[in-house]
N, C-alpha and C positions, 0 to 999 in steps of 0.2 A: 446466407442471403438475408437482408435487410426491407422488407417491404414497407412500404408508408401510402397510406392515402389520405387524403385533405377532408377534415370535417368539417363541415361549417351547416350550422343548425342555429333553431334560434335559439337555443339554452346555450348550446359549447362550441368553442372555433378553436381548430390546431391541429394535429397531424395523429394518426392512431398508425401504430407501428409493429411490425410482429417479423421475429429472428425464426428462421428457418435453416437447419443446420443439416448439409444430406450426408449420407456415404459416398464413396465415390464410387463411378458406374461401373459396373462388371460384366464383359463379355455378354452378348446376348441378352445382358436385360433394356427392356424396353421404358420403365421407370427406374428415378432415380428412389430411393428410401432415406426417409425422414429419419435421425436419429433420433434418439430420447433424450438426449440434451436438451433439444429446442424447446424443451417443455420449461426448462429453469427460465426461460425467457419473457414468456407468453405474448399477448397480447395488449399493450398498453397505451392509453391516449396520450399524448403531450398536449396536454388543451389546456383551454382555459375557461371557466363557465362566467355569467351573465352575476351569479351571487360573489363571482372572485375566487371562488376556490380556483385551483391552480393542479396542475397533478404534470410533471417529467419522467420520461424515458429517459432512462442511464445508457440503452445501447445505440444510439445513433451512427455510431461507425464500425467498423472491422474491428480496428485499436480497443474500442470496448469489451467486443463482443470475445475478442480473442483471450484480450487482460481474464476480463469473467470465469473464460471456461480453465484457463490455465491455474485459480483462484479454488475451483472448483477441485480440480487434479483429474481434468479431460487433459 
């Protein structure tokens, strides 16, 4: 799962983005669980600050996030 939400502030504008990777559901459970994978990921802005710094997220799709983990030897 790919989550994004919109920042826009007066320092930074652009999207902060954080990969969420679960197990799949098991009989009677009620949540799903987070693998430990999702941690190579974290949490990262795509913005852009007011000074021009600049900072990209590499996983903005599935196609990334799958390249990545199979890179990894998930």
């Amino acid at each position: 799962m790919i989550l994004s939400w919109a920042q826009m502030h007066y320092d930074v504008e652009g999207t902060l983005y954080e990969v969420r990777i679960f197990d799949g559901p098991k009989p009677g459970q009620k949540a799903l669980t987070q693998l430990k994978a999702s941690r190579k990921f974290d949490a990262t802005c795509d913005c852009h600050w007011r000074d021009g710094t600049t900072k990209h997220f590499r996983f903005k799709t599935i196609a990334a996030v799958k390249a990545e983990l199979k890179r990894l030897g998930y």
